[in-house]
Backbone as a ProteinNet text record, in pm:
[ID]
protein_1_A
[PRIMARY]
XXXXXXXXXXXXXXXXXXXXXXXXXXXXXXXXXXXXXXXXXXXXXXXXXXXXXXXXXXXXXXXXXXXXXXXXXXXXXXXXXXXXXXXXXXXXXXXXXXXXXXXXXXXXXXXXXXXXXXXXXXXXXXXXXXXXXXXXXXXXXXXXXXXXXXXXXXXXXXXXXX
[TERTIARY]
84.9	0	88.6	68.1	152.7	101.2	153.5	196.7	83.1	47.1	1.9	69.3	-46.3	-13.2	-76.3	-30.9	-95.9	-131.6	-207.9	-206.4	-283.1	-323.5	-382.2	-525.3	-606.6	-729.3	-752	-880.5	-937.8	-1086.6	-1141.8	-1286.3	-1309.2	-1463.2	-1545.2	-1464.5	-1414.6	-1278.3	-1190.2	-1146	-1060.5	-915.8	-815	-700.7	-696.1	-763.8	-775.4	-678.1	-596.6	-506.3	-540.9	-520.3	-546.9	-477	-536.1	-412.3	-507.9	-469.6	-508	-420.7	-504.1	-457.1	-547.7	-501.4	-580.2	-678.1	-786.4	-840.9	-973.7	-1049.8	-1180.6	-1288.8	-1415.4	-1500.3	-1448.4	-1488.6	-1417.1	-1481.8	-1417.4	-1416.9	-1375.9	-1442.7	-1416.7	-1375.9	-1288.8	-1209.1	-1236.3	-1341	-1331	-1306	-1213.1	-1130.9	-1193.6	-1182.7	-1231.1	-1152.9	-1199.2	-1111.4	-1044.3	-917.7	-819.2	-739.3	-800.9	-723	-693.9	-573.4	-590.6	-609.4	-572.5	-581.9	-519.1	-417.3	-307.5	-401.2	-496	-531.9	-577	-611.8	-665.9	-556.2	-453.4	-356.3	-346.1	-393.7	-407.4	-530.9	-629.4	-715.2	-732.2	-672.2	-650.3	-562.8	-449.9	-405.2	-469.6	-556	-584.6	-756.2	-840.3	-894.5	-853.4	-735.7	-706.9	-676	-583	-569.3	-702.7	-797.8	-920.9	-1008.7	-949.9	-1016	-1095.8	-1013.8	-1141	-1015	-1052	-975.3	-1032.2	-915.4	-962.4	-911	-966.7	-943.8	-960.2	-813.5	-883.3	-810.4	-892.7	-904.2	-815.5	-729	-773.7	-918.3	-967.8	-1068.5	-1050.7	-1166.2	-1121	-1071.3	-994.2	-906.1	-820.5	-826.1	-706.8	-588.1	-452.8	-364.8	-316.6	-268.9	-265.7	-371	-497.6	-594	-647.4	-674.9	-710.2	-786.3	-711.6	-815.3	-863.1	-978.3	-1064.1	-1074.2	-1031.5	-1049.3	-1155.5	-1239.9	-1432.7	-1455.6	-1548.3	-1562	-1716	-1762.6	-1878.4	-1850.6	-1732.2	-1668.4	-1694	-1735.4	-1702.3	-1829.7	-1961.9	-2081.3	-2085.4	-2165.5	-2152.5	-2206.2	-2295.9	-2287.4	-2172.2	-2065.3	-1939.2	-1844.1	-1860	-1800.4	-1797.3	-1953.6	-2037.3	-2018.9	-1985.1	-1970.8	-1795.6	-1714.4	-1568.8	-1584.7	-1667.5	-1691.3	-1700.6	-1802.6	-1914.4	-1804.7	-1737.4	-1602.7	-1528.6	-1477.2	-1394.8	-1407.3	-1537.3	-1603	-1614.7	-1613.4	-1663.1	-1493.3	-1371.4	-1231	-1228.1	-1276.4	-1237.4	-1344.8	-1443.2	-1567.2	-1586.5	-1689.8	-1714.3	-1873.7	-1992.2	-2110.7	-2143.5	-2067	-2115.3	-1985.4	-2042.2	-1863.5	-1954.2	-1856.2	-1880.2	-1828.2	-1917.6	-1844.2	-1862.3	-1699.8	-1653.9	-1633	-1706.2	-1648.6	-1646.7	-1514.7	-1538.3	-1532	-1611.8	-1608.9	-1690.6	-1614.4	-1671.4	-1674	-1570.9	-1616.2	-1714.1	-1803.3	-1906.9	-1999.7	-2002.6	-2099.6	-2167.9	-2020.4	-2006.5	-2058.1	-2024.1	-2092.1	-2247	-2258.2	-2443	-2518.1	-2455	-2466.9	-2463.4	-2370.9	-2349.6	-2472.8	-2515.3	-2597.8	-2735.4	-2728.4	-2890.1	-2946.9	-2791.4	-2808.7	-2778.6	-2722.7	-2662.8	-2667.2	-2792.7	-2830	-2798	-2825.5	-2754.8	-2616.7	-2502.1	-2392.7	-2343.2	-2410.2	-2376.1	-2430.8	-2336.7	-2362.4	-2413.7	-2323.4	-2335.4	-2246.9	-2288	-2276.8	-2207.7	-2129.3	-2051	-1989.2	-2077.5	-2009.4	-1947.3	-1844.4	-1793.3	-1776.2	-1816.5	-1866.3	-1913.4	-2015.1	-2142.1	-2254.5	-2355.2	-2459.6	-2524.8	-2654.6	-2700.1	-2783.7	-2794.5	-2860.2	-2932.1	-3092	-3127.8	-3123.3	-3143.2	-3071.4	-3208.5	-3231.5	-3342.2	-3351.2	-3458.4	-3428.3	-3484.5	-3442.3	-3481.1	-3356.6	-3252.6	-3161.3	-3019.1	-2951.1	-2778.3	-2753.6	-2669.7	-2636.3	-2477.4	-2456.3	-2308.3	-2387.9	-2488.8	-2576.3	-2682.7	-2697.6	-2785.4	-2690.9	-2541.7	-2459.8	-2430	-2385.4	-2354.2	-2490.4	-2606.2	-2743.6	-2657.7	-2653.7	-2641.7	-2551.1	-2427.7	-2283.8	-2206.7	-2267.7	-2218.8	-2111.1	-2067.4	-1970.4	-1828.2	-1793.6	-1629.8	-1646.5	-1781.7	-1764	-1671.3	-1554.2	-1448.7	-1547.7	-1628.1	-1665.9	-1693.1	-1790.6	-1743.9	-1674	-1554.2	-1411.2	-1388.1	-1417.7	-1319.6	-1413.7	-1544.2	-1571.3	-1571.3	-1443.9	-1425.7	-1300.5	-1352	-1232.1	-1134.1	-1108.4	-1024	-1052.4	-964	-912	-808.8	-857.9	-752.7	-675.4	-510.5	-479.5	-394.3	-420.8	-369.9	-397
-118.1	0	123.3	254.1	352.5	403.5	526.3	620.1	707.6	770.2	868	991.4	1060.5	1152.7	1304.7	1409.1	1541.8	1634.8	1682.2	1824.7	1915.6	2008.7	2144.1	2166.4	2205.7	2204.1	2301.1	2367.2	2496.4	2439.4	2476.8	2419	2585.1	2572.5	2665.3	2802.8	2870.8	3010.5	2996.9	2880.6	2878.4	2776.3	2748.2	2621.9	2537.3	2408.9	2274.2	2169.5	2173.7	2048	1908.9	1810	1704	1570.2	1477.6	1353.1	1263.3	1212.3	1088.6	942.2	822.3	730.3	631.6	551.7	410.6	466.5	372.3	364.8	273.4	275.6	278.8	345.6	321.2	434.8	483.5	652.1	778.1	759	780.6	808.3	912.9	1004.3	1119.9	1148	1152.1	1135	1307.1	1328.2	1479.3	1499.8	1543.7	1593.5	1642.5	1644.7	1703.3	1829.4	1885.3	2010.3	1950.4	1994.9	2101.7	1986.9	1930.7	1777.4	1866.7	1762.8	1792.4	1617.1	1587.7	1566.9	1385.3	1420.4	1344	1274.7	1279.5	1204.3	1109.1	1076	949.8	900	918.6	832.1	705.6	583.2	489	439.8	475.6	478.5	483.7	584.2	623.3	484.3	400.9	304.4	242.6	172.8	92.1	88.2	143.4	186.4	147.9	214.9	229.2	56.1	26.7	-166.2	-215.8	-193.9	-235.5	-166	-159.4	-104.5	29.9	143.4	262.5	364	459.7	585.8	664.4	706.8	817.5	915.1	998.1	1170.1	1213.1	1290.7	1354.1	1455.8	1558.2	1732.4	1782.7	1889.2	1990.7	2074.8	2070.8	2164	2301.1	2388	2550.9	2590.9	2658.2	2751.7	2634.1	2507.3	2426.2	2357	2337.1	2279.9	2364.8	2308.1	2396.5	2433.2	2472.5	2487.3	2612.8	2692.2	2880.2	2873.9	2980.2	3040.1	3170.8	3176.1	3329.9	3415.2	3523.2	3650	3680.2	3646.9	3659.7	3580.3	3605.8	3460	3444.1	3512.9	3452	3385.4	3345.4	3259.5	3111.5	3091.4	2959.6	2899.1	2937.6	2864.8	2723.5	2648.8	2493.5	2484.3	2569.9	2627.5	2610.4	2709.1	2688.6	2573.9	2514.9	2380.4	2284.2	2258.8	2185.5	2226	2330.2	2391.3	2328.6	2363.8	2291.3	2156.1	2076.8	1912.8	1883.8	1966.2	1918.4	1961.4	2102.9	2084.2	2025.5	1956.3	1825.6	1709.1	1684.5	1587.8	1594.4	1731.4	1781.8	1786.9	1813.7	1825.1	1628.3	1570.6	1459.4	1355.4	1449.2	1423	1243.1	1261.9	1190.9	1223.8	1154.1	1210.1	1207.9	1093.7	1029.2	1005	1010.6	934.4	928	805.5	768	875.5	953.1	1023.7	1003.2	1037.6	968	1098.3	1132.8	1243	1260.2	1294.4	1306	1451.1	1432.8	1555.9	1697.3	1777	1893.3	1832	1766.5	1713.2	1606.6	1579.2	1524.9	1595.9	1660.8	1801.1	1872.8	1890.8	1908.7	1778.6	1691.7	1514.8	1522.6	1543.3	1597.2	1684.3	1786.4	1903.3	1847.7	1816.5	1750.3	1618.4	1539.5	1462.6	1520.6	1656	1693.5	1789.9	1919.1	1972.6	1920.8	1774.6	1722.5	1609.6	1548.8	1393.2	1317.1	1383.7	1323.8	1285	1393.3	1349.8	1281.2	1220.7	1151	940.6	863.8	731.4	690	718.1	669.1	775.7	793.9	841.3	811.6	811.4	745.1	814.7	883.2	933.8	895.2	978.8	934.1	1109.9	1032.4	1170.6	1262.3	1264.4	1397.7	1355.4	1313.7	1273.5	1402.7	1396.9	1482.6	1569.2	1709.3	1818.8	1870.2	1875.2	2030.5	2121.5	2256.5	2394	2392.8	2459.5	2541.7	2693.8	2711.7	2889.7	2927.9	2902	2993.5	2980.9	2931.4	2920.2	2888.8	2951.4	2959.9	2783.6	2723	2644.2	2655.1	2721.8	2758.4	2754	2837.5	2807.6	2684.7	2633.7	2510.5	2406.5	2386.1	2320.4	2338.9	2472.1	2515.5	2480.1	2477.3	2429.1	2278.3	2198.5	2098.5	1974.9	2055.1	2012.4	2080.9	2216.2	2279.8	2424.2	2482.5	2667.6	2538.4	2378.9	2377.9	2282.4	2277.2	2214.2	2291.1	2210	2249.9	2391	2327	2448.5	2565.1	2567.3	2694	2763	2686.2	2726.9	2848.1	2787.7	2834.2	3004.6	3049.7	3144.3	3253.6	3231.7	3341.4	3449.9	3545.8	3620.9	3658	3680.3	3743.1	3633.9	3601.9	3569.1	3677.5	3688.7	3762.7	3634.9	3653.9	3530.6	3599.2	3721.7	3723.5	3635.5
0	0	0	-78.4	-75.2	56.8	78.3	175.4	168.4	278	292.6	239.9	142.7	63.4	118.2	93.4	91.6	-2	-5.2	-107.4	-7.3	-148.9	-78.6	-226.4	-195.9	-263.8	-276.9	-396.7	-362.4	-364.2	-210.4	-262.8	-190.7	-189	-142.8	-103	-159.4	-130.9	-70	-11.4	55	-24.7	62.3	44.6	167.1	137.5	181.5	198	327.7	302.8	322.6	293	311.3	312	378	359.3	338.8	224.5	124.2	131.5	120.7	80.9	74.8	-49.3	-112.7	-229.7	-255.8	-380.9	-366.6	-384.2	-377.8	-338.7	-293.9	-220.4	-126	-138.7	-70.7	116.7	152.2	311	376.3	440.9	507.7	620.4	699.9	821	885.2	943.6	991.2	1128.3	1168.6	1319.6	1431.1	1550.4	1612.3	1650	1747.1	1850.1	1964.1	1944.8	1863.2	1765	1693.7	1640.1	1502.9	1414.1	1251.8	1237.5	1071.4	1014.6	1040.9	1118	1203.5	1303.1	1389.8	1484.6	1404.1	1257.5	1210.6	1138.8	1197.2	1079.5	1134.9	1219	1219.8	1112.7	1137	1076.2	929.1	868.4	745.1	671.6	728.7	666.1	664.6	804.8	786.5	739.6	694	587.3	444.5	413.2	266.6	236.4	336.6	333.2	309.9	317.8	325.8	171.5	87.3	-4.5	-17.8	22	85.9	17.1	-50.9	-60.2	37.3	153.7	233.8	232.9	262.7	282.8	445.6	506.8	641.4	584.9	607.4	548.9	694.9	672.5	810.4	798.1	863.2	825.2	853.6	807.2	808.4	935.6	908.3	1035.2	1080.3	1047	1138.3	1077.2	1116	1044.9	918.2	805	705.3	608.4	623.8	561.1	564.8	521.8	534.5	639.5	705	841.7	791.5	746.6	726.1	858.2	828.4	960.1	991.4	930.6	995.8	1039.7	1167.3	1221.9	1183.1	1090.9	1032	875	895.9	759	817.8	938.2	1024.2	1069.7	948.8	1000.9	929.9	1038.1	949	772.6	752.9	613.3	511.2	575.3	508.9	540.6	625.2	663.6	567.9	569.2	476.8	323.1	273.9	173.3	114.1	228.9	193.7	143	189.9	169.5	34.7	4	-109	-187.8	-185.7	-297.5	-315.2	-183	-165.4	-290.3	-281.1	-295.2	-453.1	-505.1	-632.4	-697.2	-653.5	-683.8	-698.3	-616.8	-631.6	-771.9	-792.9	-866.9	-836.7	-695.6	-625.1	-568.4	-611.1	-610.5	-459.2	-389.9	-230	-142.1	-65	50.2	150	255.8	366.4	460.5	575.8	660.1	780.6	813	959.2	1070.8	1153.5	1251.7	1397.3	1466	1570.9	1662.6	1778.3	1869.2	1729.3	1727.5	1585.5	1463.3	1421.3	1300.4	1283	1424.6	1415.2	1388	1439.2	1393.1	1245.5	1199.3	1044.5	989.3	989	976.4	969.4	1065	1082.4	1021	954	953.1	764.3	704.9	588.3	576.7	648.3	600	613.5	691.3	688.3	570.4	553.6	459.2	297	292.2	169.3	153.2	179.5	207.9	63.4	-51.5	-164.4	-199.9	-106.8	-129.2	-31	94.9	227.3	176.2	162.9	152.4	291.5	428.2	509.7	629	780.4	823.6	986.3	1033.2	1160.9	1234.1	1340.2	1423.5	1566.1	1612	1755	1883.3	1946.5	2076.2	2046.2	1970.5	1981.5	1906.7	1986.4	1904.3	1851.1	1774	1735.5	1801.8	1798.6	1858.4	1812.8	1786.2	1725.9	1723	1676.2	1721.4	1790.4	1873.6	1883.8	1896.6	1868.5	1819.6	1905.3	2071.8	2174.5	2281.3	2278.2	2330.7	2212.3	2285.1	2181.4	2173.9	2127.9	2181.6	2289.5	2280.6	2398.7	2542.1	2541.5	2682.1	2694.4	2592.4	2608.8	2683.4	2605.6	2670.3	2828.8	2817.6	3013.7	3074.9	3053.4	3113.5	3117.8	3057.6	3062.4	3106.6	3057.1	3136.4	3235.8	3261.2	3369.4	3285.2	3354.9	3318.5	3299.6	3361.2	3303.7	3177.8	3095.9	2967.8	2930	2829.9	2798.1	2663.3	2587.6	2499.4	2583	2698.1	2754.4	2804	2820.8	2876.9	2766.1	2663.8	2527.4	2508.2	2575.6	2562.7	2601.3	2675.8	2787.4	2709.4	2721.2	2592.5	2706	2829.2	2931.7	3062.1	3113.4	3264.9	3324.7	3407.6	3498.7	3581.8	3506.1	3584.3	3731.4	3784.3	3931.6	4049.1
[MASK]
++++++++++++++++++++++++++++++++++++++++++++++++++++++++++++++++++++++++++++++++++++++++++++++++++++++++++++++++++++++++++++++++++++++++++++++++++++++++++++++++++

């Protein structure tokens, strides 16, 4: 079996890096937080040994893949939008997608908004959520897991560390 390979893509405005390997139906390896591309490299061989061309992307803003300075460049919209170009550079109508922690999310988010280009769907640590449009989800979570869920850790723009 060859090696794990890389490039860099242009899907949806941005540059996409990625690591590829094998040959058959496409497989989508999407990362969690703060992961790249690298936490599935067990996976990724042994996949491709198995007849599967896979792909794990960094996704936007992570690893070597464009980080846009708006942070309204970063809705699952555009997440989902990187994929489908993915998918369209590789001219590949379907793939199997694999995601964990956030890139489960995007996973979800891709089979609800793009059920035509989703074969099959497998996620690990985050089942699915609805939004609801009366609570954020950043505070639905702290309702739920408490102020030290690590996502709400991450929303604190200042600590005073005296």
């Amino acid at each position: 079996m060859s090696e794990v390979t890389h490039q860099r893509i242009k899907t949806n405005g941005i540059w996409m890096h990625l690591a590829e390997q094998g040959t058959g139906p496409l497989v989508l390896l999407l990362h969690g937080f703060p992961e790249l591309w690298f936490s599935w490299r067990h996976q990724i061989t042994y996949l491709a040994n198995h007849g599967y061309h896979v792909v794990a992307p960094d996704l936007r803003g992570y690893g070597d893949t464009d980080s846009p300075l708006s942070h309204t460049s970063y809705t699952v919209h555009h997440l989902v939008g990187d994929l489908i170009g993915l998918l369209d550079h590789f001219n590949e109508p379907q793939a199997f997608v694999v995601g964990h922690d956030w890139g489960a999310v995007v996973a979800w988010h891709m089979g609800l908004f793009r059920p035509d280009r989703v074969k099959g769907i497998v996620n690990f640590g985050v089942p699915f959520f609805a939004r609801s449009p009366d609570i954020r989800p950043v505070d639905s979570m702290r309702q739920i897991f408490g102020e030290g869920f690590y996502i709400c850790q991450f929303q604190v723009l200042y600590i005073d560390q005296k």
